[in-house]
C-alpha positions in Angstrom: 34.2 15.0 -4.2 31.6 16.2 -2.5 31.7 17.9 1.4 28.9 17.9 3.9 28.9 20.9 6.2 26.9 19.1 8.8 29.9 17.6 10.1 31.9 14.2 9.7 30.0 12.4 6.8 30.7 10.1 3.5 32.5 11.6 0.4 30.6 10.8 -3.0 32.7 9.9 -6.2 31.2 10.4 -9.1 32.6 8.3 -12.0 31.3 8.6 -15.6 31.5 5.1 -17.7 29.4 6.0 -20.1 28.3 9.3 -22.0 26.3 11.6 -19.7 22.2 11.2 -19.9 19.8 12.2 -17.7 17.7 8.8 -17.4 18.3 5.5 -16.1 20.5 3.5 -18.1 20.2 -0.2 -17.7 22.6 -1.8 -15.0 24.9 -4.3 -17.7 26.7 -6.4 -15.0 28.7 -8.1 -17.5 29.8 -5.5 -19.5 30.9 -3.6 -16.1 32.9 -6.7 -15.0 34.6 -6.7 -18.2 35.6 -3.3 -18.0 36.8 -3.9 -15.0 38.2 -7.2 -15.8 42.3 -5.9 -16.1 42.2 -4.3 -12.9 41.3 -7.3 -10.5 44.9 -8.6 -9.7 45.4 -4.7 -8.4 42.0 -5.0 -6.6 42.7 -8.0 -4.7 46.1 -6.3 -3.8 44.5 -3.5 -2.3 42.6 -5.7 -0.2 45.3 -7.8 1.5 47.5 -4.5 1.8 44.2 -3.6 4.0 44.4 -5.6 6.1 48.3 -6.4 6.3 49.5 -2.6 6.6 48.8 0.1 8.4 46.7 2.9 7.0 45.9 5.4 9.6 49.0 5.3 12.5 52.8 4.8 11.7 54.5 1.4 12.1 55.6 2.4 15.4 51.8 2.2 17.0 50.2 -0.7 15.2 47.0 0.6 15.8 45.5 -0.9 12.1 46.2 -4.2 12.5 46.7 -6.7 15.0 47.9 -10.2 15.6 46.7 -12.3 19.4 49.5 -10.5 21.6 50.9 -7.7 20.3 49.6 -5.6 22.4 51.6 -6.4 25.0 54.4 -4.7 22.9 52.3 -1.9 22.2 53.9 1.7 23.3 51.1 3.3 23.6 48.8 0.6 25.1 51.8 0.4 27.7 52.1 3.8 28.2 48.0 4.1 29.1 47.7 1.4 31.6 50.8 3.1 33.5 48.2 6.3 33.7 45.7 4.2 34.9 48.4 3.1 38.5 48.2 6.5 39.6 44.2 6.0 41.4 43.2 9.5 39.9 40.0 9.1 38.5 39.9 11.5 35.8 43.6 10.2 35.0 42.3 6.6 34.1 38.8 7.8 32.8 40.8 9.5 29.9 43.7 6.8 29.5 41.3 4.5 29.5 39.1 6.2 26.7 42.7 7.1 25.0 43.7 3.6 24.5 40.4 2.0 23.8 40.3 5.0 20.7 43.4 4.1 19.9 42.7 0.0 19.2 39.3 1.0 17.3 40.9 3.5 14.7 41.0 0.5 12.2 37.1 -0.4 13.3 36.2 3.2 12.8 37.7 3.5 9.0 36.2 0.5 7.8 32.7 1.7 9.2 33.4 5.0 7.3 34.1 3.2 4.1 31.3 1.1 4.4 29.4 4.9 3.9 31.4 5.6 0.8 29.4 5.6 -2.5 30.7 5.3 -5.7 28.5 6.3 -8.4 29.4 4.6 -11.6 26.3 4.8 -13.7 25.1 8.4 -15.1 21.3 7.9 -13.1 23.1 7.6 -10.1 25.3 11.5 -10.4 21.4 12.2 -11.4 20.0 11.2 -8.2 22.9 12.5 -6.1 22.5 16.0 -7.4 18.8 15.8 -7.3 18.8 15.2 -3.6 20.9 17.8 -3.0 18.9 20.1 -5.0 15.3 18.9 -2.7 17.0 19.2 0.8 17.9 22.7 -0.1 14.1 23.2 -2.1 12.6 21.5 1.5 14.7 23.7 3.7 13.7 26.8 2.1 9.9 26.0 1.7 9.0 25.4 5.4 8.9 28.8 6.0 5.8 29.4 2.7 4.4 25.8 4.5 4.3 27.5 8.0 2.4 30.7 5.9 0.1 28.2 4.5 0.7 28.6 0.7 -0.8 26.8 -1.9 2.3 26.8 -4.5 4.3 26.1 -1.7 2.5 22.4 -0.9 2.4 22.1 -4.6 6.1 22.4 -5.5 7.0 20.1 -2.0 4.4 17.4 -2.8 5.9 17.1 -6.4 9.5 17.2 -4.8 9.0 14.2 -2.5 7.2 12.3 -5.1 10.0 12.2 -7.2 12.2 10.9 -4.2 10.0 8.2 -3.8 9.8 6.9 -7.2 13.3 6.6 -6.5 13.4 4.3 -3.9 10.7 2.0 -5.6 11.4 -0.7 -6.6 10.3 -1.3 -10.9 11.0 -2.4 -14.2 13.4 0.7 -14.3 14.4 0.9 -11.0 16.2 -2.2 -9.7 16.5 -3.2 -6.4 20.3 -2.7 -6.1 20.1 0.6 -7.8 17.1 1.3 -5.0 19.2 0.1 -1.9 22.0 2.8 -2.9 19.8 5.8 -3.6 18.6 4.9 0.0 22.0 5.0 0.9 22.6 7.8 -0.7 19.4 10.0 0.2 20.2 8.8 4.3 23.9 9.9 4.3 22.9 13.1 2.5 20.4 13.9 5.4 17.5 14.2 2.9 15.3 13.0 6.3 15.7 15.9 8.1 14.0 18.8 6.2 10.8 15.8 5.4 10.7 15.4 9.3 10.9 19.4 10.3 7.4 19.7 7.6 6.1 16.9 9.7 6.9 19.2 13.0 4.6 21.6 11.5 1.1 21.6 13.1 -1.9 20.0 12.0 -5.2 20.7 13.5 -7.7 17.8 14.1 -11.4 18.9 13.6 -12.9 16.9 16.8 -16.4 18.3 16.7 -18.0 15.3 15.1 -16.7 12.8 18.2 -17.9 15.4 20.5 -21.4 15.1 19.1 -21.5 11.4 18.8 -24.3 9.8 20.2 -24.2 6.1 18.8 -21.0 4.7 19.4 -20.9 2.5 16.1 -20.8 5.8 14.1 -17.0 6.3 15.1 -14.6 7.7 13.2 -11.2 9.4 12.3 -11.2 13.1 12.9 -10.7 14.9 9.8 -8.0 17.3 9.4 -8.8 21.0 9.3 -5.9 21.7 7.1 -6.4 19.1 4.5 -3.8 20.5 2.0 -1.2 20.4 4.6 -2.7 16.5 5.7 -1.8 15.5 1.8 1.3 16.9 2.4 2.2 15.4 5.2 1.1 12.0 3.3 3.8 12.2 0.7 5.8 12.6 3.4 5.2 9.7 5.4 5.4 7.5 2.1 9.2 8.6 1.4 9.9 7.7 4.9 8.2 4.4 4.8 10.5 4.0 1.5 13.5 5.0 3.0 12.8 3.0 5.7 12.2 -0.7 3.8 14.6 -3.1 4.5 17.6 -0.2 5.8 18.4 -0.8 9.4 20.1 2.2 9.3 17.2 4.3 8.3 15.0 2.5 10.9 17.9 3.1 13.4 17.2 7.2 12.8 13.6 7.0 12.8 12.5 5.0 15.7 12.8 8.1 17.9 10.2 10.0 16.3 8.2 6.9 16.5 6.1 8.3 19.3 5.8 12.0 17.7 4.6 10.1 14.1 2.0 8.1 16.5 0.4 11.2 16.9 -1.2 11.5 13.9 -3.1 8.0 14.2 -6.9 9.1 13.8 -6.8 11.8 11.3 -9.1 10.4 8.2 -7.0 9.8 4.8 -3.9 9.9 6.6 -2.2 6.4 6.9 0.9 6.9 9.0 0.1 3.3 10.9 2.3 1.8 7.3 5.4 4.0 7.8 5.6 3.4 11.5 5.5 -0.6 10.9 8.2 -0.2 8.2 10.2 1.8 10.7 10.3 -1.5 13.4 9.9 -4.2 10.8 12.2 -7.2 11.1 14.6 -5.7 13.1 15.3 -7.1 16.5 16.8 -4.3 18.5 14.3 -1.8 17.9 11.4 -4.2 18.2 12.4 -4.8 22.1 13.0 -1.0 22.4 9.2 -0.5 21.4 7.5 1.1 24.5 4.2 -0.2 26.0 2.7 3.1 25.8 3.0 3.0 21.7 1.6 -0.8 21.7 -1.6 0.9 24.2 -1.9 4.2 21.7 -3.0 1.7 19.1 -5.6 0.1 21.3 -6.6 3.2 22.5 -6.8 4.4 18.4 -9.3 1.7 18.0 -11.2 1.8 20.9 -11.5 6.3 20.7 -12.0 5.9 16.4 -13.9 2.5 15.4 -12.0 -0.8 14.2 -9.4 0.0 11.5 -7.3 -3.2 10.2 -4.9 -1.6 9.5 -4.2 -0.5 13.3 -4.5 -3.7 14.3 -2.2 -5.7 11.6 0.7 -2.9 13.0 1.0 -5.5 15.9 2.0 -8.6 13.6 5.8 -6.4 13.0 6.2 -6.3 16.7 4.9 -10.1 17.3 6.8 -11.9 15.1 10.3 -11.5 13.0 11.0 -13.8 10.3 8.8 -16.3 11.9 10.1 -16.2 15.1 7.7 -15.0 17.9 9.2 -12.1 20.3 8.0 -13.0 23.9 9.0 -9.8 25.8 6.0 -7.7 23.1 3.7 -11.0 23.3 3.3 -10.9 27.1 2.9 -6.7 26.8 0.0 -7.0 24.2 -1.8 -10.1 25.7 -3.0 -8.0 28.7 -3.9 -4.8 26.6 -6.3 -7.1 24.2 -7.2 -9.2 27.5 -8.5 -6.0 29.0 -10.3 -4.8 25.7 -11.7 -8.1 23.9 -15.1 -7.2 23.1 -14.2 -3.9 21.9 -11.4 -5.0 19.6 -11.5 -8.8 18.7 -14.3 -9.8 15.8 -14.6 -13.4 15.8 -17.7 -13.7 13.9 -17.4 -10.8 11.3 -21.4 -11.0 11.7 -22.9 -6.8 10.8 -26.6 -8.0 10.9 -26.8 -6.3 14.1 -23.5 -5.0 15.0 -23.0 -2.0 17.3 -19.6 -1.4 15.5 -21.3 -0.3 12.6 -24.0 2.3 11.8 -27.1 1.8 9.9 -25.9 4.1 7.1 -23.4 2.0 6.3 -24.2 -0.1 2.9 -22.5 -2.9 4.6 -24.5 -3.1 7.8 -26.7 -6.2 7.9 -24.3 -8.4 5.9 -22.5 -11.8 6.9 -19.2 -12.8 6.4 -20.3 -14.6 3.1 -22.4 -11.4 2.1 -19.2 -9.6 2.8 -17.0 -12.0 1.0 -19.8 -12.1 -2.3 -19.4 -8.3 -2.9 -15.7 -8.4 -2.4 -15.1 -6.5 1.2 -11.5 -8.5 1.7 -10.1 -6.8 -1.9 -10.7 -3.5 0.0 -7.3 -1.4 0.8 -8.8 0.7 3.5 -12.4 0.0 4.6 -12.3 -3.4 4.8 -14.4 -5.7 7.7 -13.3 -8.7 6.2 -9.7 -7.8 6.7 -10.7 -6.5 10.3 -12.0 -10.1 11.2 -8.5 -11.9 9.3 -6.4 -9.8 11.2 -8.5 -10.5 14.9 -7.7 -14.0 14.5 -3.9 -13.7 13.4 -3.7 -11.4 16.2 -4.7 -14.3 18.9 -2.5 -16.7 16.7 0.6 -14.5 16.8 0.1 -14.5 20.4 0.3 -17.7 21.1 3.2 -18.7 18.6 6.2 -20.2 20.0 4.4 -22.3 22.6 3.7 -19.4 25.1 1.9 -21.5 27.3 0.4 -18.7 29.8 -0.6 -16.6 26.4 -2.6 -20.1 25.1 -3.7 -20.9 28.0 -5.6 -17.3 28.2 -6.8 -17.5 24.6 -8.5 -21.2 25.1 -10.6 -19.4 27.9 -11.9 -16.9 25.4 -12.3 -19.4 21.9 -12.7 -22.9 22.7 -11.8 -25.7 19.7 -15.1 -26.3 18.8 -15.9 -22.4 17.9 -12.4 -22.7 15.7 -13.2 -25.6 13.7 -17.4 -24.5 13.0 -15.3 -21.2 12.1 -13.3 -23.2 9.2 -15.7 -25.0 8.2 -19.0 -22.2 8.0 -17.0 -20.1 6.0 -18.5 -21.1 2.8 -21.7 -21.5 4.2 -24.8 -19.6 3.2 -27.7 -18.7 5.7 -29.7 -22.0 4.8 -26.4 -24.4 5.7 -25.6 -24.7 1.6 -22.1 -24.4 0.5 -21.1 -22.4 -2.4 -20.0 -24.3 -5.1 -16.2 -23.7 -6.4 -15.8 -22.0 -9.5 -19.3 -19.8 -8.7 -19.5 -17.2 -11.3 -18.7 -13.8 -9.1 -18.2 -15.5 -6.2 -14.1 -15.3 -5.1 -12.8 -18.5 -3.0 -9.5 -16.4 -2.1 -11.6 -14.8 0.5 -12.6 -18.0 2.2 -9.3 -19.5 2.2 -8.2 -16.0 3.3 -10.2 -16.3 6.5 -9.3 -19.9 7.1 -5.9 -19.2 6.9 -6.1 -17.4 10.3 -8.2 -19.8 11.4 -6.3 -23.2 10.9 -3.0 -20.7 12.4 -4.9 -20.0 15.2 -5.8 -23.9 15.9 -2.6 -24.9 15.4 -0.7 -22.5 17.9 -3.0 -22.8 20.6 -4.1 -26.6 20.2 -2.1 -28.5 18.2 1.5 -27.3 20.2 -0.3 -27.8 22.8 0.7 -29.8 26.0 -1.8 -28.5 28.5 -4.3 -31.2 29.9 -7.2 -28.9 28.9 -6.4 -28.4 25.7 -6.0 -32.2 25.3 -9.3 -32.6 26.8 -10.8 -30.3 24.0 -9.4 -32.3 21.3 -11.1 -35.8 22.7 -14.5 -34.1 22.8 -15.1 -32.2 20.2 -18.2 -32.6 18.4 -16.8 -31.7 15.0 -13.7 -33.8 14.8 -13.7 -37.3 13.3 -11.3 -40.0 13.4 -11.0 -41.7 10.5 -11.5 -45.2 10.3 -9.8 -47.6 7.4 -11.8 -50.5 5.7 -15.5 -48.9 6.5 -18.1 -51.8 6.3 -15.4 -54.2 7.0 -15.1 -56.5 9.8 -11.8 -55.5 11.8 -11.4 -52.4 10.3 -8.7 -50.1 11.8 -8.1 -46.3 13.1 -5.8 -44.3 12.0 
């Protein structure tokens, strides 16, 4: 058993089937199950006495269990909502708080069990006493971080590196075995000493913006500490880890949220990741997010130069599980409304672009050009990506029928632009398509970009009721209807 000074918190239980080792063993369901095999008629006792008996208060109370109407019969319940007759505030406050403690204690111990870990396999007492052993490492090296100590950044980068392979998903790390070493990691606190090094100050060097004279030579500042910006990069990627699919870890970061923003612009720093895993597909935090967080990317793009990655953050607040969220599509209509030129590329076209300098091997290339030499395959500086995401941003913000947010979008790309969009793609500077199957030439990247394309038609047009857009779709220039039995009398349209 183990016992967390920190205050009221899950006990571990470590249980040893197998002979201690210190790597991962292989997770054999069925052998577990049959080990376990004799012991399931005692099992499923255990869980009707749950929820037949009580298990915190005596018989007399009934505070574990309940059936419709016995709490008229209650003593206690009776003896609170007497307190309550006697109009004294403070009186019925506390009876009130009294009774409604006194019919959750069953909804409180099942939510503490749910915390309770028990580690069967060896790798798992392994990880348990390893996190232990960092939060303890962490705690103490803050103070040779603060000094600014090179052995010090060493031993803490190597420290949360390990954590994270951890919580990664592989070959030898299975996604079950993942989701409790999150589980264990969170209840142990391992957060808290990563997010006190990410309290510690790092300087942005902002003398190159200050002497910027040709606004497509924008950039992230670069850190003047740039050991303690790699630091603070291992630390971001164990929180983006922790964070993955655990609404309880989400739940514990989304107040930093804002303080983690503040790094956005510092060069070879990607927090923009850790703060989208922090919000992604989960409902209650994405309505919490604040319009000043949704405008601090904007502003990133607009203060920096066009990142893709800043502006693919807003597809986690857009959409959950294919399901548009209104409330944030309304909110970021009006920021991109106000900034379109600045942050929408619609034709991906750098021949001359003032969003990118002349330095810049890529300046003077076309979408195909870009496409040829393989700009969408790019992690980081990608244009290609840049362009995608533009377009799936207007889509996303039209999704789900929002008729004022299509109706805003028509005004700025008409139908016609969309469909010479899909269908130039392929097209070289002389008209030519490039053949599929081209040697060096990869056709991903086209249907890449018509992907966003053909999503953007079809949430703006095709779901469409709006006369206007109607009117769009009877004259286009570019859209045929096609008409059965050609070169026959009485042919029809379909």
């Amino acid at each position: 058993e183990g016992k967390n000074p920190r205050g009221r918190k899950p006990t571990f239980v470590g249980l040893k089937l197998a002979q201690a080792g210190d790597g991962p063993k292989e997770v054999d369901l069925k052998a577990l199950g049959d080990r376990f095999e004799p012991y399931r008629e005692i099992f499923n006792q255990c869980m009707q006495r749950c929820y037949k008996q009580q298990i915190v208060s005596s018989d007399e109370l009934k505070a574990d269990t309940y059936a419709p109407g016995e709490y008229a019969s209650d003593p206690l319940v009776e003896a609170m909502i007497g307190l309550m007759g006697f109009q004294d505030a403070n009186l019925t406050a506390q009876a009130c708080a009294l009774m409604m403690r006194h019919m959750a204690q069953r909804t409180r111990v099942s939510n503490d069990l749910k915390l309770v870990q028990v580690m069967v396999y060896p790798a798992a007492v392994k990880v348990y006493g390893e996190t232990l052993y960092v939060i303890k490492a962490l705690t103490a090296l803050r103070k040779h971080l603060f000094a600014d100590k090179q052995a010090a950044y060493q031993e803490a980068g190597d420290l949360l590196r390990r954590m994270t392979h951890y919580l990664t998903p592989a070959s030898d790390n299975l996604v079950e075995v993942v989701k409790a070493n999150q589980h264990m990691m969170l209840d142990r606190g391992l957060h808290s000493p990563v997010i006190d090094i990410l309290r510690l100050s790092l300087e942005r060097d902002t003398s190159r913006r200050a002497a910027l004279h040709d606004t497509a030579e924008k950039d992230a500042d670069s850190a003047k500490n740039p050991r303690r910006r790699d630091l603070f990069q291992e630390c971001y990627n164990f929180l983006k880890t922790l964070c993955c699919n655990e609404p309880e870890a989400q739940s514990k970061m989304f107040p930093l949220i804002q303080t983690f923003a503040d790094h956005v612009g510092i060069a070879k720093l990607n927090v923009v990741d850790t703060i989208a895993e922090i919000v992604r597909d989960n409902p209650r935090l994405i309505s919490q997010v604040p319009q000043s967080l949704l405008s601090h990317f904007i502003d990133s793009i607009t203060i920096w130069g066009r990142k893709a990655r800043w502006l693919r953050i807003f597809e986690v607040f857009l959409e959950i599980g294919g399901f548009s969220f209104k409330r944030n599509q309304d909110l970021v209509i009006k920021l991109v409304m106000d900034n379109f030129e600045e942050l929408i590329d619609l034709e991906c076209d750098y021949r001359n672009s003032r969003f990118l300098p002349h330095s810049d091997e890529r300046y003077g290339k076309t979408r195909l050009e870009l496409i040829w030499a393989g700009d969408h395959k790019d992690e980081t500086r990608t244009l290609v990506k840049y362009h995608y995401s533009s377009v799936n941003l207007l889509a996303l913000l039209a999704a789900g029928k929002n008729a004022a947010n299509q109706g805003k979008i028509m005004q700025k790309v008409t139908l016609d632009t969309i469909i010479d969009q899909i269908i130039s793609v392929p097209l070289s500077k002389d008209g030519k398509r490039v053949p599929v199957g081209t040697r060096g030439f990869d056709y991903d990247g086209v249907y890449y970009v018509r992907r966003a394309w053909t999503k953007l038609m079809g949430n703006v047009y095709l779901s469409s009721l709006d006369t206007h857009a109607i009117a769009q779709f009877q004259n286009t220039r570019r859209l045929w209807v096609w008409e059965a039995g050609v070169g026959k009398k009485g042919g029809k349209k379909e």
